[in-house]
KELUMSE-679369 format. One line per 5 residues: their letters; for each residue z negated, x, y of C-alpha. Coordinates in Angstrom, 1 decimal. Layout:
N
a	Z X Y; ... .
//
This chain:
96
xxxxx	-106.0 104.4 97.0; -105.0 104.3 93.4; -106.8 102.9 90.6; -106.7 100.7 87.8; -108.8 98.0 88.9 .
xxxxx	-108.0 97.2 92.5; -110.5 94.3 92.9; -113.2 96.7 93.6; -111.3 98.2 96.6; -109.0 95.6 97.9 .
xxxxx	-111.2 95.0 101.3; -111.9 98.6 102.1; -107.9 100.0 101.5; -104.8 99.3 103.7; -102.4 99.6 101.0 .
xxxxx	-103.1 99.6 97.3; -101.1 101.3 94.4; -102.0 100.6 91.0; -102.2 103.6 88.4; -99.3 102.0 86.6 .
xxxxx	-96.9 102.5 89.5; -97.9 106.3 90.7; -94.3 107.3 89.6; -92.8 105.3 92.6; -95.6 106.9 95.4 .
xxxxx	-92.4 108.7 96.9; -90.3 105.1 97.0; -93.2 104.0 98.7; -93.8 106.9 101.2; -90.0 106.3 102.2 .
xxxxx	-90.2 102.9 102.5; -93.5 103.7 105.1; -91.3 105.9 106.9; -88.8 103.3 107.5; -91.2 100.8 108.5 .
xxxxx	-92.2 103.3 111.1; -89.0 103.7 112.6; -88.5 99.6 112.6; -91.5 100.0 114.8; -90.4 102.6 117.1 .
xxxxx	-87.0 100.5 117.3; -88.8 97.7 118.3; -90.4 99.4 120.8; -87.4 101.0 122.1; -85.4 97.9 121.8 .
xxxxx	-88.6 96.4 124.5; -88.5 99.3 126.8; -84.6 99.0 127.0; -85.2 95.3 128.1; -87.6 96.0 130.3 .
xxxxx	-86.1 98.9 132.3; -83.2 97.1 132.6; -84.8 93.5 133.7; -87.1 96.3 136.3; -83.8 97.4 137.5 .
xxxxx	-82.3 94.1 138.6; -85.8 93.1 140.0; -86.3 95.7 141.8; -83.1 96.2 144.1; -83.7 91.7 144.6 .
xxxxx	-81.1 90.7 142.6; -83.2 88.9 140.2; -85.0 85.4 141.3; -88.6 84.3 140.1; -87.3 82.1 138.3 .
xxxxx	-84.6 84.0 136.1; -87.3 86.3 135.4; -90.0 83.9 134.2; -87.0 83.0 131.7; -86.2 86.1 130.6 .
xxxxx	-89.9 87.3 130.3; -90.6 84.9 126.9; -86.6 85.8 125.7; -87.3 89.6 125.7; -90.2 88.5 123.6 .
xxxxx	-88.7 86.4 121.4; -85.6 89.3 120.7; -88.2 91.5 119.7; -89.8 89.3 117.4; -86.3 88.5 116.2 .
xxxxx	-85.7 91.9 115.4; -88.8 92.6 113.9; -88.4 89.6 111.3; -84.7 90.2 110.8; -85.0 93.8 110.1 .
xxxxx	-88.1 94.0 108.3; -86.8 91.4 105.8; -83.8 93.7 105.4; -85.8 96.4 104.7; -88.1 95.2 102.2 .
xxxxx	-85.4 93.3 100.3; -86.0 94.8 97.6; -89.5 95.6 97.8; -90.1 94.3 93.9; -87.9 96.4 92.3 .
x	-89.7 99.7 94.0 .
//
């Protein structure tokens, strides 16, 4: 959406770029674009784990417990990721 008075549309719109700032809609369509491939690399970075943790619990090798460990830590990596490379990303988000 873009207008110049964003108060009437702020609950219906996802994003919202003021009239003011139309000269950086391509800055922001690139920045989208890498946010969607921080997404897919978190969810690559998941299925990697979890292949790899299916692999070890599938031929035995991996005890009930190590697993109920390593369940929470896959999580927390991705969220690690997530925070660390989406604060990378929009560094500098301001000066768009």
């Amino acid at each position: 959406m873009v207008s110049e008075a964003s108060n009437n549309f702020t609950p219906a719109c996802d994003a919202i770029l003021g009239a003011n700032a139309f000269h950086r809609l391509l800055k922001y369509l690139t920045k989208l674009n890498q946010a969607r491939n921080l997404i897919k690399g978190a969810f690559m970075l998941a299925f990697i784990y979890n292949v790899i943790g299916l692999y070890f619990a599938v031929r035995g090798e991996l005890s009930p417990i190590v697993a109920a460990i390593l369940m929470p830590v896959s999580s927390i990596t991705v969220m690690i990721y997530g925070l660390l490379s989406s604060t990378w990303l929009f560094r500098d988000i301001d000066r768009l």
